[in-house]
C-alpha positions in Angstrom: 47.4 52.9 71.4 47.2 56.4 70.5 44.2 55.4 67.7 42.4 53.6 70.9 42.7 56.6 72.8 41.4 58.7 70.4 38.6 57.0 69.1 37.4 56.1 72.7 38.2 52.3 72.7 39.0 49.9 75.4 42.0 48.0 74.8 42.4 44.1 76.0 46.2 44.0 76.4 48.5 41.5 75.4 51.9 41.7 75.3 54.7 39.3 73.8 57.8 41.0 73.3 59.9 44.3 73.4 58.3 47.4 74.5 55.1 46.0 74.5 54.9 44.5 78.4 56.3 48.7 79.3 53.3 49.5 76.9 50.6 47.1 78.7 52.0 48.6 82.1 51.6 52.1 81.1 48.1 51.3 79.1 46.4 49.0 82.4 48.0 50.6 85.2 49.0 54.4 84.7 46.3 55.3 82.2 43.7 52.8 83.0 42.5 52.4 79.7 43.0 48.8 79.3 42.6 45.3 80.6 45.5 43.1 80.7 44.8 39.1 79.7 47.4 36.7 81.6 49.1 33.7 79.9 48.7 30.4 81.8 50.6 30.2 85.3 51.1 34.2 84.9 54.0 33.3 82.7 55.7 36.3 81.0 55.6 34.2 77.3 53.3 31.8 77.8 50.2 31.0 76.1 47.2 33.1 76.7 44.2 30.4 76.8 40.5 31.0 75.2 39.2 31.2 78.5 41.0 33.7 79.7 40.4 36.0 76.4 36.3 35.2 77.4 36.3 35.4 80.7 38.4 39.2 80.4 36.1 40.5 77.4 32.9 39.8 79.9 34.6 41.8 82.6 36.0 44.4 80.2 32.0 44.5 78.9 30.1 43.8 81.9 32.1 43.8 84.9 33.1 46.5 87.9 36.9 46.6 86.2 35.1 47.1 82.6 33.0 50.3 83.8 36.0 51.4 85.3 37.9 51.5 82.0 35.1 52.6 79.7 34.6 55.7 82.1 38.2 56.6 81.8 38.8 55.6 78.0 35.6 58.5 77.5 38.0 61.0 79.5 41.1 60.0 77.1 39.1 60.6 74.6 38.5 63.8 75.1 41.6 65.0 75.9 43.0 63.3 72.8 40.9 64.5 71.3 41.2 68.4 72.2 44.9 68.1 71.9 44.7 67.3 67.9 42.5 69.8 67.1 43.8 73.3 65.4 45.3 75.4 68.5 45.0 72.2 70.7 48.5 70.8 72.6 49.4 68.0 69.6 48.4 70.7 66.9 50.3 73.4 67.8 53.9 71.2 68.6 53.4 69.8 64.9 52.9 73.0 63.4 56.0 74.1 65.3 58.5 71.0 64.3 56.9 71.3 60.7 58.0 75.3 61.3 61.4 74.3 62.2 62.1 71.6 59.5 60.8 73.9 57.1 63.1 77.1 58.3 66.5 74.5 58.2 65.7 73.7 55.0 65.3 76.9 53.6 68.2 78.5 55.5 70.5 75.5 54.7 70.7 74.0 58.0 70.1 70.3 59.3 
């Protein structure tokens, strides 16, 4: 997920197992970055049908819900993006953990 945000791509969602229905939930509904495809009779496990792959890719390229989601990958984006970059949000906490590794080591610590 976090390469799809930061390369500005859409995401098609499917989950099958473990964290990945929380992921889905946080990806389609909180961020808005995504589409989620259904498995037949809105199953949890079920099978996820050709149709329903084609019939979500045309929305996520062509339809209202697909606009939606590219305007707000492009936002993402550019947050991700400004966070990884030197003195942005991600940059700076690494340089700090790598700072506090780095000082344990050399003072003996764990």
């Amino acid at each position: 997920m976090l390469e799809s945000m930061c390369a500005g791509v859409a995401v098609l969602a499917m989950p099958l197992m473990a964290e990945q229905h929380l992921n889905v939930r946080l990806v389609v509904e909180e961020i808005g970055m995504g589409l989620r495809l259904w498995p037949r009779d809105m199953v949890a496990r079920g099978v996820v049908g050709a149709e329903e792959v084609a019939k979500m890719v045309v929305e996520l390229m062509e339809g209202e819900g697909g606009r939606r989601v590219r305007k707000r990958v492009e936002a993402v984006r550019e947050v991700a993006y400004g966070a990884m970059k030197d003195g942005g949000s991600s940059s700076t906490t690494l340089d700090s953990l790598i700072g506090h590794v780095c000082g344990a080591v050399h003072s003996g610590g764990t």
